[in-house]
C-alpha positions in Angstrom: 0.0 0.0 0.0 1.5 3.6 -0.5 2.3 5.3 2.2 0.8 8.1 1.6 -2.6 6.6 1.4 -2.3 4.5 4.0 -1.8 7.7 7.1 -4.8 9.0 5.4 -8.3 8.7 7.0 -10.6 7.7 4.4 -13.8 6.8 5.4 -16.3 5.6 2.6 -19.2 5.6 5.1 -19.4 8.6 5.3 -22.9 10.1 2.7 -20.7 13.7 2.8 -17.9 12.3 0.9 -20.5 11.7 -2.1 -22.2 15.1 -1.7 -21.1 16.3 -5.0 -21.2 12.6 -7.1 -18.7 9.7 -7.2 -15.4 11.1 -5.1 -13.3 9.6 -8.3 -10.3 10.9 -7.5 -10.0 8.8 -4.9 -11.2 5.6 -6.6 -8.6 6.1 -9.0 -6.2 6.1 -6.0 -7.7 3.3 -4.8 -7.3 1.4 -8.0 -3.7 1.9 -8.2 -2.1 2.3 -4.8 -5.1 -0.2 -2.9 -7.3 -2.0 -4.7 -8.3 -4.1 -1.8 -8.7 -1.2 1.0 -9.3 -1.9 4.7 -11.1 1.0 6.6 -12.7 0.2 10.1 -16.3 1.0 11.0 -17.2 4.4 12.8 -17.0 4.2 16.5 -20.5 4.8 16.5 -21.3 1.4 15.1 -22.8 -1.5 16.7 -20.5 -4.7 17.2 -23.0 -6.6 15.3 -22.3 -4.3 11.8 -18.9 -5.7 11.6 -15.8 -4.0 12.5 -15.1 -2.6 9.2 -15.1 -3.9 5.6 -12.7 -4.7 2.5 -13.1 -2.2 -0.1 -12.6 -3.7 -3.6 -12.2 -1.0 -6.6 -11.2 -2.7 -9.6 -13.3 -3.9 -12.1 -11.6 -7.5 -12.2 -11.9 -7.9 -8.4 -15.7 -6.8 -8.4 -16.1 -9.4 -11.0 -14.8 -12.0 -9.2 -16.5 -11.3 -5.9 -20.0 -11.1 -7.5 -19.5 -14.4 -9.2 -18.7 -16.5 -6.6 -21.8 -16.8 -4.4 -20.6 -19.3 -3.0 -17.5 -17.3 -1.5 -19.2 -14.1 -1.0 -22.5 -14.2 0.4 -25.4 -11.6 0.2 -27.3 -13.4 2.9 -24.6 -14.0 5.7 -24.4 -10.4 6.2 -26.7 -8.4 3.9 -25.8 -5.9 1.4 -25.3 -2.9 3.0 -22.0 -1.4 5.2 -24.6 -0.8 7.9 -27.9 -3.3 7.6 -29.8 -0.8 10.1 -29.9 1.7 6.6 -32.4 -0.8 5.3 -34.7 -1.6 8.1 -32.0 -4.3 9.2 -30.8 -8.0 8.5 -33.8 -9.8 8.5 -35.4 -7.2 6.7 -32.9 -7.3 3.9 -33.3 -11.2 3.6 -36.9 -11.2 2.5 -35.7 -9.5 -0.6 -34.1 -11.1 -3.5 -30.6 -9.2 -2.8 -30.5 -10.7 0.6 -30.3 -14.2 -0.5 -28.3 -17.0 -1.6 -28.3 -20.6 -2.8 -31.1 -22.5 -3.9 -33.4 -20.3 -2.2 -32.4 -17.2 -4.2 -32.3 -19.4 -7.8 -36.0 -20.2 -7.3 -37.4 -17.0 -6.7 -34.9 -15.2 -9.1 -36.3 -18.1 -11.3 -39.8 -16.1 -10.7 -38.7 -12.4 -11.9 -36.8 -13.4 -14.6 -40.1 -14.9 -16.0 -41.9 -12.0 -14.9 -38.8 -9.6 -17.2 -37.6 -11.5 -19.9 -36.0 -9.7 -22.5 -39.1 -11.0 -25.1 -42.0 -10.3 -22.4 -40.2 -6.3 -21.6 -39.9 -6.2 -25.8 -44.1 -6.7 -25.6 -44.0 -3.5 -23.5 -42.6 -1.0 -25.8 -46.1 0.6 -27.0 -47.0 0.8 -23.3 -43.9 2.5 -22.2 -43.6 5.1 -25.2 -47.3 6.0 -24.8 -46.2 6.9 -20.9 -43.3 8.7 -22.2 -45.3 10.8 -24.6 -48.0 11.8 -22.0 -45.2 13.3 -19.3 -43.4 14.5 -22.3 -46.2 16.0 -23.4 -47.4 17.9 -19.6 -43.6 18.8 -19.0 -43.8 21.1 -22.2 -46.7 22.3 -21.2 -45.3 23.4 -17.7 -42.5 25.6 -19.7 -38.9 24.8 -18.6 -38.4 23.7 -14.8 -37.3 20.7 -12.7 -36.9 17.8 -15.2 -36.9 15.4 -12.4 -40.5 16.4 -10.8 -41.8 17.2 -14.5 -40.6 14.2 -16.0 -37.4 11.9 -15.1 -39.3 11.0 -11.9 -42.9 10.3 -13.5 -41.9 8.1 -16.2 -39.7 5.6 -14.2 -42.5 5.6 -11.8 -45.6 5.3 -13.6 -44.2 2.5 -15.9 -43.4 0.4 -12.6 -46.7 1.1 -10.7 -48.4 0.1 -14.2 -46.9 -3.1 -14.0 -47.2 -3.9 -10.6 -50.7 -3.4 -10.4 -50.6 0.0 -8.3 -53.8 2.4 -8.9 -52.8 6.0 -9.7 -53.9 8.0 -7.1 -51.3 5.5 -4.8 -48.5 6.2 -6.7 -47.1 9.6 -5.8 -47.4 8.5 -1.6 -46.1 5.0 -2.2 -42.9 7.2 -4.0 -42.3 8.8 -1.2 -42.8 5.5 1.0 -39.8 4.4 -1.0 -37.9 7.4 -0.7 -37.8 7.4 2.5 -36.1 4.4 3.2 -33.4 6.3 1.3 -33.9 9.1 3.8 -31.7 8.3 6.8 -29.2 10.3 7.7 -30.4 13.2 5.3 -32.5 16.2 6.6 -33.8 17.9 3.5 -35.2 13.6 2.3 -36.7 13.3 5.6 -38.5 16.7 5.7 -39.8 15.8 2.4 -40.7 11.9 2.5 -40.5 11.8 6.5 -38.2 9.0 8.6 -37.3 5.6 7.6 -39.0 3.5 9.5 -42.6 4.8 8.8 -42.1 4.7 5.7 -40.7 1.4 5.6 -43.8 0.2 7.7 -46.4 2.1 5.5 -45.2 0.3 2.2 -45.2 -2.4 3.9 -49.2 -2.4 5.1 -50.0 -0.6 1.6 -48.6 -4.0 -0.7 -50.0 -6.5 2.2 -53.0 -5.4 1.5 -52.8 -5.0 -2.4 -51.6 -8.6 -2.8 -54.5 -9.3 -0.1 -56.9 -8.0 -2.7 -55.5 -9.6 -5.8 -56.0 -12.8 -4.4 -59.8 -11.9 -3.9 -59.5 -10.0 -7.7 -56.7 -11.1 -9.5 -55.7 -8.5 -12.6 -53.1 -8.6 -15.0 -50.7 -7.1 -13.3 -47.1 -8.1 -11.3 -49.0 -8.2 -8.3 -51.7 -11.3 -9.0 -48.4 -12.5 -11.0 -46.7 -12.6 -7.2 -49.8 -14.2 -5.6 -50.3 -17.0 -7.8 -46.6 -17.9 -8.0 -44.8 -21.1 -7.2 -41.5 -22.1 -6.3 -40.6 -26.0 -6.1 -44.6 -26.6 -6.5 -45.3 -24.6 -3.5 -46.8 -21.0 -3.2 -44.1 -17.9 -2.5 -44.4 -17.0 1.0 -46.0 -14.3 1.8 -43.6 -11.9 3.8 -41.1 -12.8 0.4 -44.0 -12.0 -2.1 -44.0 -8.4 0.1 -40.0 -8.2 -0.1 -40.0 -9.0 -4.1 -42.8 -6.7 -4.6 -41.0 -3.7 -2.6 -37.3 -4.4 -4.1 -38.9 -4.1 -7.7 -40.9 -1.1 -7.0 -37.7 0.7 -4.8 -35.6 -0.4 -8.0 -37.5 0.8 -11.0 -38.8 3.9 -9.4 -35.5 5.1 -8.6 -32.3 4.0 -10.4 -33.8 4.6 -13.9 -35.2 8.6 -12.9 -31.7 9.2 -11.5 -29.8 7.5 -14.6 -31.7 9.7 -16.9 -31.3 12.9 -14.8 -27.5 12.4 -14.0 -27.7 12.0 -17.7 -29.0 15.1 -19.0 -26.4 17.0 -16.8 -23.4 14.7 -18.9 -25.2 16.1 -21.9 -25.0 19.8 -20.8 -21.4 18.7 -19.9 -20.6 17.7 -23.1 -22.7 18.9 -25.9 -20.9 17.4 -28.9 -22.4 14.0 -27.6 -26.2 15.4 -27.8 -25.3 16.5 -30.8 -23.9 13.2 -32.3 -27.0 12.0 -31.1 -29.1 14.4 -32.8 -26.9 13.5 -36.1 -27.3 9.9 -35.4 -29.8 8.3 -33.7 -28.7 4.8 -35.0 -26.4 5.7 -31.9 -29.2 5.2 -29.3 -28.3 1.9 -27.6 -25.1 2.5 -27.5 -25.4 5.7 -25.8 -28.0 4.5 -23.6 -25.6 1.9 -22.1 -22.9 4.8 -21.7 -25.9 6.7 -20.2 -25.8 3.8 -17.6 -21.8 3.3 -17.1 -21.3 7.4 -16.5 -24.4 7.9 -13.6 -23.5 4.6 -12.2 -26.0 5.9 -9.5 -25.9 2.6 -7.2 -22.8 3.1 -5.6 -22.1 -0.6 -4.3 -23.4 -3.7 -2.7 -21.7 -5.4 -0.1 -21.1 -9.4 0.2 -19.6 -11.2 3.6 -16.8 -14.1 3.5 -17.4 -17.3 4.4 -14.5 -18.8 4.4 -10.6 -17.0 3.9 -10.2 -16.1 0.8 -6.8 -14.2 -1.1 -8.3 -11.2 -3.4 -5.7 -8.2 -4.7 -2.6 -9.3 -2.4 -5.4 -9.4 0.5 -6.6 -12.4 3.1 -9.8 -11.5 3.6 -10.8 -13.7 6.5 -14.4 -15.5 7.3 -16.8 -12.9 8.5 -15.2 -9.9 6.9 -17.5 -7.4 5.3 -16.5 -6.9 1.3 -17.5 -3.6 -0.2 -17.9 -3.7 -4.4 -18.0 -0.5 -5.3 -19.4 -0.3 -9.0 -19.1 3.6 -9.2 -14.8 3.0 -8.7 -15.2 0.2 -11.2 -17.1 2.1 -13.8 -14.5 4.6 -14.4 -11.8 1.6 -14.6 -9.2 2.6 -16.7 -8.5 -1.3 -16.6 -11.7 -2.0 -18.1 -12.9 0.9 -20.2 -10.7 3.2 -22.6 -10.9 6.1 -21.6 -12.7 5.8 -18.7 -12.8 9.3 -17.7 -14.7 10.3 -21.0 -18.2 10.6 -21.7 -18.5 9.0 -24.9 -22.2 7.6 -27.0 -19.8 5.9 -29.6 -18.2 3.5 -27.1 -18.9 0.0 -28.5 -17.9 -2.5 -25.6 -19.4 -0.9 -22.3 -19.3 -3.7 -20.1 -20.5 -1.8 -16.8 -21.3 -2.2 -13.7 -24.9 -0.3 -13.3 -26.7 -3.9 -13.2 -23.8 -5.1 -10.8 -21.0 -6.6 -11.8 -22.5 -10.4 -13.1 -23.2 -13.4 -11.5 -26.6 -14.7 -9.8 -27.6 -11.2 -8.7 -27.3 -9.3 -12.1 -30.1 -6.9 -11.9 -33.5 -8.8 -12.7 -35.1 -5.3 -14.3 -32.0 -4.5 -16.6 -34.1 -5.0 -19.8 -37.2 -2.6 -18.4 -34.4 -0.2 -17.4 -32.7 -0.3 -20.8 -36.1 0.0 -22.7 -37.1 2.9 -20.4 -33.7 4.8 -20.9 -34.0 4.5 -24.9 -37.8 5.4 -25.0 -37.3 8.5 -22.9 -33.8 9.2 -24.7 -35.8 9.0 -28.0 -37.9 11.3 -27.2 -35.7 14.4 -25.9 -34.1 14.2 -29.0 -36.9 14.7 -31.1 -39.1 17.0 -29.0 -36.6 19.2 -27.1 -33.6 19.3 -29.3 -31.9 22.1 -27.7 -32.3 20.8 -23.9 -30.0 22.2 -21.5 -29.5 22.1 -17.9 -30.1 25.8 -16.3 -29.6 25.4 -12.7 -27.3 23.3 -10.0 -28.5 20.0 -9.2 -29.6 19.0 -5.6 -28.2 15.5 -4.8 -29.5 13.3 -1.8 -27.6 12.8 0.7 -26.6 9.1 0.3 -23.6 6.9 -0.4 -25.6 3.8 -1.4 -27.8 5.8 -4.2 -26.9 8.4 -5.8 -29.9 10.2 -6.3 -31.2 13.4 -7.4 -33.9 15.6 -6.1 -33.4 18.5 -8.4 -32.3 20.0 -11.9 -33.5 22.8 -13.6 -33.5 22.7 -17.5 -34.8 25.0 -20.1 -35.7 24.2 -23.3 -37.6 25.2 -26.3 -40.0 22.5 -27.2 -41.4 21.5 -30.8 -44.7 21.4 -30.7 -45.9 17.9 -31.9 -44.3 14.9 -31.7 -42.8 14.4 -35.4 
């Protein structure tokens, strides 16, 4: 380790250190002086958190450590630094992310089904029509905050569409979901309120949806949840809640701070809107760059179960191992020119959807067709849109979110 960086105080944990984005710098640092980085918990931690955690940088390493469940588990100690951030352990393992094994291939088994790349292909009228309604009421608002006017209401309709979630629910169970995201930031908690009642809310809200489906099934996620069978028998119940919640916390969220994060790269660099608006063959590839540069899920953590060498390292049984995708994202290692936002990059490998293995994200083909859809249609309808105001960031190291950016734009009046 260089010495240098090893007298420093570098403490990952900390949501301040992201309050302006990724701190890459310091990844870069990371990647060349310590890949595999030890930093001990805050004092203020319990005993049962861990005393501190391996924190792995490189693309390669993250690679590794997400393929090998068997190694690195997601259940042994959850997926978070500190499991208290997500209601706690227990909590965590009535998701999908919080398991492992066989348990975790049968009911991944269930949303891969539910979002196959041919079933999310079916959904492309659906999701463009939602595109071209908030399109549509955002230019009528006149330029303002992109992410209440649109980036947030596309995401979040398409997901509450599928799931079976009426309407007038949609903008309180938001802000359920937000507020798990809320700890530890003032502004998210005067909006959304505290964690914990949140937590509980959405909780009561999608007991008692999936309650009713199974009185009045629909065709919708939900009904698709309650009739569902793993190994012949039904799901139970508290997991049918957990894989209901994860999906709607997931594709509420990630995708309206993708696109956001991504209309400030495209005020950053405006030779790339215009290649796109030059070349929309270009699309796909710049919506997977779209993905690589927010990289707005920071990292996942995974637990040893045995002692294992990684980077130079013995990470011993029990250790906590950080992955942090937004370091391996701008891996020179892995990506030319990693520092560059670029729509022409062909091979973008990244880590938005995690870095491979059993827990690849289940929604990467909704996200995907969301991102191209909404892409799509900035190009053609507001041509010249720029970013006109500083963005307001959450104040998170898991999720890097966004609560605010102004744009301004001059809009064409009908969709071509």
């Amino acid at each position: 380790m260089n010495a240098d960086l090893s007298s420093e105080t570098i403490d990952l944990t900390d949501p301040d250190l992201f309050s302006s984005g990724t701190p890459h710098e310091l990844f870069a640092r990371l990647r060349r002086e310590s890949p595999v980085f030890w930093t001990d918990a805050p004092a203020d931690w319990p005993a049962s958190v861990g005393r501190g955690q391996w924190n792995i940088t490189r693309a390669a390493d993250i690679r590794k450590v997400s393929r090998r469940w068997e190694t690195y588990s997601s259940a042994r100690g959850g997926v978070m630094m500190d499991n208290r951030d997500a209601g706690g352990l227990d909590i965590i393992r009535e998701t999908l992310l919080g398991k492992d094994g066989d348990e975790h291939a049968c009911q991944r088994g269930i949303l891969d089904d539910a979002f196959s790349p041919a079933r999310v292909a079916k959904l492309e009228d659906r999701v463009r029509s939602i595109v071209n309604h908030h399109v549509e009421t955002f230019i009528a608002g006149g330029p303002g905050d992109v992410v209440e006017g649109f980036t947030k209401k596309v995401p979040l309709n398409v997901i509450c569409s599928l799931l079976g979630i009426p309407e007038e629910d949609r903008e309180q169970v938001f802000a359920w979901a937000q507020s798990v995201l809320a700890d530890g930031d003032p502004e998210m908690i005067r909006l959304y309120g505290r964690p914990e009642e949140g937590r509980r809310k959405a909780y009561e809200y999608v007991e008692t949806l999936l309650t009713e489906r199974e009185r009045c099934p629909a065709d919708d996620l939900a009904t698709f949840f309650t009739t569902a069978t793993v190994g012949g028998e039904p799901v139970r119940h508290e997991h049918r809640v957990g894989l209901f919640r994860q999906l709607f916390e997931a594709g509420a969220d990630t995708t309206m701070n993708t696109m956001t994060t991504a209309i400030q790269a495209f005020t950053d660099y405006p030779e790339q809107w215009q290649i796109l608006l030059d070349d929309r063959s270009l699309i796909p590839n710049a919506v997977e760059e779209m993905l690589r540069w927010a990289g707005v899920v920071t990292y996942f953590r995974r637990t040893a179960t045995c002692d294992v060498e990684l980077g130079g390292q013995t990470i011993h049984e029990g250790d906590s191992v950080i992955m942090w995708y937004a370091s391996a994202n701008r891996d020179d290692e892995a990506f030319d020119h990693a520092d560059t936002f670029d729509v022409t990059r062909e091979s973008c490998a990244h880590f938005a959807f995690g870095g491979g293995g059993r827990h690849f994200c289940v929604g990467a083909s909704l996200a995907r067709l969301e991102l191209r859809i909404m892409l799509e249609t900035l190009l053609e309808r507001l041509p010249d849109l720029r970013v006109a105001g500083p963005m307001r960031r959450t104040r998170s190291n898991v999720v890097l979110g966004v609560t605010e950016l102004p744009v301004t734009f001059s809009a064409r009046l009908t969709a071509q």
